[in-house]
N, C-alpha and C positions, 0 to 999 in steps of 0.2 A: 595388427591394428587393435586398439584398445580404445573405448568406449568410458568418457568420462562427462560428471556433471559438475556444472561449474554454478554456486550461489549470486547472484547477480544486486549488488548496490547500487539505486540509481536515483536522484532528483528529479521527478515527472515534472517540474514547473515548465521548462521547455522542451517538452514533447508531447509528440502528438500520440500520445499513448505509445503501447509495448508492439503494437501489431505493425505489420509492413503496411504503410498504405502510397500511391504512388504523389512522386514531388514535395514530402514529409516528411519532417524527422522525425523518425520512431528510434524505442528502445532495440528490437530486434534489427530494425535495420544496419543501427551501428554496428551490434557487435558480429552481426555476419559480414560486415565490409572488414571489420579488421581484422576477424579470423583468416576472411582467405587471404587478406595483404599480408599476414603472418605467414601463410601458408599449411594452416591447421585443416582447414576445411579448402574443397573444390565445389562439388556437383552437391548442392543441398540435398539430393535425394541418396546418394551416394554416400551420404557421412551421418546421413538421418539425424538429420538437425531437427531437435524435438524443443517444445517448451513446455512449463508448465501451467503459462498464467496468462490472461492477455488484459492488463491493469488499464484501465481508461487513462485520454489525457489528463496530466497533472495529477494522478498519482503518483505515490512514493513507494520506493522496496529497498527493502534490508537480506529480504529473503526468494526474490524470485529465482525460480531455476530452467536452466537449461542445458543440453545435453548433444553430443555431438561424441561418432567415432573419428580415429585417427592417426595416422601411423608417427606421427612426430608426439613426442613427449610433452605435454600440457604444463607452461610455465606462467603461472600465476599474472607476476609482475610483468612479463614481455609484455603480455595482452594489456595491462593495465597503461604499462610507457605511451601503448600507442593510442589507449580509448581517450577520449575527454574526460574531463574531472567529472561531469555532474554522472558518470557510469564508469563503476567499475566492481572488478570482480573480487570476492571476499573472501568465496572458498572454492574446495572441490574434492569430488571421491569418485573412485572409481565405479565403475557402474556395472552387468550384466549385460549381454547383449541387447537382450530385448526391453531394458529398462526404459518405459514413455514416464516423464518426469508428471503429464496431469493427471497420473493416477498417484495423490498422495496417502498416509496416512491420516494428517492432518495440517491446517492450516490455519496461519494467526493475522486475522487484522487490527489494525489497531484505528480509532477514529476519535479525535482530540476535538471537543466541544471547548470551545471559547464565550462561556454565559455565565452567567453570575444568578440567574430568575428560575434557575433548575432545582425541582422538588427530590435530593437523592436520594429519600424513601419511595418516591415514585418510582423514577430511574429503576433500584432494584426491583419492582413489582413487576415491571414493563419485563425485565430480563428475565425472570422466573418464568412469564409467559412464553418467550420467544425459544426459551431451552427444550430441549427436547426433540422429535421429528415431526415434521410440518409440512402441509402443503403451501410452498414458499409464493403459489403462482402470483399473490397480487404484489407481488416484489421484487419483478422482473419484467422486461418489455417484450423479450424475448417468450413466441415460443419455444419449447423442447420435450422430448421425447418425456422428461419426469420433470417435476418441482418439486421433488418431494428432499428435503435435504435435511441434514439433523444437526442442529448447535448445541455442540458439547459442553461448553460454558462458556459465559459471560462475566467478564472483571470490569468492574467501576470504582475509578479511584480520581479524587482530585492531587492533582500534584503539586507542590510549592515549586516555585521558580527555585532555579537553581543559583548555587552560590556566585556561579560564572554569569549568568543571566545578568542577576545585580549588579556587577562589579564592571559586565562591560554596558552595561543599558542602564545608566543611573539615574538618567536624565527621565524614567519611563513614569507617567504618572498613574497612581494605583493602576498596575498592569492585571488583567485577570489572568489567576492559574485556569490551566487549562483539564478539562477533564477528558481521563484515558476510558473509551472502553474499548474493551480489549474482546475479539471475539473467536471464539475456537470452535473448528471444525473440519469436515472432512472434505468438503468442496463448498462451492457458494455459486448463485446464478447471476449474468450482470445485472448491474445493478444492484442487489438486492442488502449489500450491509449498508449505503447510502439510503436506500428507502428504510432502511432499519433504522438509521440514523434519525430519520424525518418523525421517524414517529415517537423514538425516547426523547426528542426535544419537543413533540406536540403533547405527551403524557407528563414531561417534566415542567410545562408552564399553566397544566392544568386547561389542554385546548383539548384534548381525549381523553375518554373514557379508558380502565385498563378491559372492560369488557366489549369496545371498538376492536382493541384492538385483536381481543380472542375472534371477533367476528371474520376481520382480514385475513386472518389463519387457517387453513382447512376448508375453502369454500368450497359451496355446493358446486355439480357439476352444471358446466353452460351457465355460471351466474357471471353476469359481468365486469371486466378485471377491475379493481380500483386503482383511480386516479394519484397514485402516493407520490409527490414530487420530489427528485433526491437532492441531494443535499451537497453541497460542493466536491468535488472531487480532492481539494488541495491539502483538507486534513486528513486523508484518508493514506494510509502508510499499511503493505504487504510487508508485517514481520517475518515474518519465515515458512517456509514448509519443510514438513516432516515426514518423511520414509523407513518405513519398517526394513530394519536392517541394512542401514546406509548410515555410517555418520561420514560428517561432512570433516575436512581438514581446515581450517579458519586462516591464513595467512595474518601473522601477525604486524607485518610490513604493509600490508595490501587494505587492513582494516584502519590502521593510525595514519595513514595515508587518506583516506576517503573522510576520518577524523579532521583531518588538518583542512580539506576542501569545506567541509560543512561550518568549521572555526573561520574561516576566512569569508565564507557568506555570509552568517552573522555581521562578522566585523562591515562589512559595505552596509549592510541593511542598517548597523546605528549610524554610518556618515548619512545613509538617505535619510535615517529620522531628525536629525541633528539640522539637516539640510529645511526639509521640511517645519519643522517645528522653530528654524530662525524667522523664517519667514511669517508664519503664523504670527510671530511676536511683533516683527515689523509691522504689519498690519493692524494688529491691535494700536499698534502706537500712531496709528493715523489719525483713529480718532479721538 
C-alpha cells in the first residue's frame, strides 16, 4: 500500500468551500466520491485521507493538497475523466507514511485588488508592517490555541492585461489591471489574508493610519478583538503549498487541460458581457 499526495486545481465560484458540509457541494466532497467510485479509497479512516487547507466558499486553488494511502496505482488523468471541469488534479508525489499535508513548509496566497485610488507607496508600508511574526489574533474569528503566525513576504505588483485578455475582451472599456499581492508563509488563520486584505485597501485609500494598523498587531492581552470586515472571498486564489523534501510531479496533460476549462470560461463571460452591454445600449437609445 503506498501513500500518495495529489495537488488539487479548482474554481471555488460554485462551492461551498473545501470542507464537507451536509446537502453542499464542497471541494473535498467531490473528490472523495470520485476516489472510491474509482476505487482508490474505502473507509476514510482506513486510507487516512488528510488535507491540507480548508479554503472558504468561493475561493480558488492552484495549489491545495491532499493525501490519501492505497494499494491501486495513482493515475492522474482517471481521476480527472471522472472529476468535473471546475476541479481537477495537477500533480502528485509520493509521500511517507506519516505525512499530514497541513503541516507545510510554506504557503502562497495570492489576492487580486480591482482599484485604481490605491496609494502603492502605502500598499508597500502596510506590507513592511505585516512581515515578520505577529500576534495575528484581531484577523481571525476564530479562537485557537496560538495566533501567533509569521509572514515571510509580501509581493505587490500591478499587472497589465494580458495580450489574450485584449484580443478576446475588446469591447471592455478602460478595464482596470488588477493588483497581485502575493502572500508567503507558513500557515495562515481563517480569515486572516482577507482581513489583511481590508486593511491594505483601507491604508492604500488613506482611510488608516500605518500606525492603526501596528496597533491591530500584537494586542494586549484580554483587549478586545477588532471589528476587521473581510473582504470578498472571490479574488482570493490558494497558489500553492510547499514541503520540505517533497517535490511535486506537475502532469502536463492534466494542467493544459484545467488550461483549456479556465479558456473556455473566459470565452462565456465575454458572450455574458456582450449580452449585457447590448442591452445597456438599447436602453440608452430609448431616450
Amino acid at each position: 500500500m503506498k501513500r500518495t499526495a495529489l495537488k488539487i486545481g479548482y474554481i471555488g465560484t460554485n462551492f461551498h468551500g473545501f470542507q464537507r458540509q451536509p446537502d453542499l457541494r464542497t471541494v473535498e466532497e467531490e473528490l472523495i466520491y470520485h476516489l472510491r467510485k474509482l476505487g482508490y479509497i474505502d473507509d476514510l479512516k482506513k486510507s487516512r485521507f488528510r488535507i491540507a487547507g480548508r479554503t472558504d466558499a468561493g475561493v480558488h486553488s492552484l495549489g491545495n493538497v491532499i493525501s490519501f494511502q492505497s494499494e491501486k496505482e495513482v493515475r492522474v488523468n482517471e481521476i480527472n475523466n471522472s472529476l468535473p471541469d471546475d476541479i481537477q488534479i495537477l500533480a502528485k508525489a509520493p509521500v511517507r507514511f506519516g505525512f499530514k499535508p497541513r503541516y507545510a513548509e510554506m504557503r502562497q496566497y495570492r489576492y487580486m485588488l480591482f482599484r485604481d485610488d490605491l496609494d502603492f507607496d502605502r500598499l508597500h508600508e502596510v506590507a513592511e508592517v505585516f512581515k515578520g511574526t505577529h500576534n495575528f489574533t484581531n484577523f481571525t474569528k476564530r479562537f485557537q490555541k496560538t495566533t501567533t503566525r509569521t509572514i515571510d513576504s509580501i509581493e505587490i505588483n500591478r499587472v497589465e492585461l494580458s495580450d489574450f485578455h485584449k484580443r478576446e475582451f475588446p469591447n471592455l472599456h478602460e478595464p482596470i489591471s488588477p493588483i497581485f499581492i502575493d502572500i508567503y508563509g507558513e500557515s495562515f488563520l481563517w480569515n486572516m489574508v482577507r482581513k489583511m486584505m481590508r486593511v491594505f485597501v483601507d491604508v492604500g485609500i488613506g482611510k488608516m493610519e500605518i500606525s492603526e494598523v501596528e496597533e491591530l498587531l500584537n494586542p494586549e492581552e484580554g483587549a478586545p478583538r477588532a471589528n476587521i470586515k473581510v473582504l470578498e472571498p472571490d479574488y482570493l486564489i490558494l497558489m500553492d503549498i510547499v514541503y520540505d523534501g517533497i517535490k511535486f510531479v506537475y502532469d502536463d496533460y492534466a494542467c493544459n487541460r484545467f488550461k483549456r476549462n479556465l479558456v473556455d470560461s473566459l470565452t462565456d463571460l465575454q458572450k455574458s458581457y456582450a449580452i449585457k452591454e447590448s442591452m445597456i445600449k438599447s436602453l440608452n437609445d430609448l431616450h
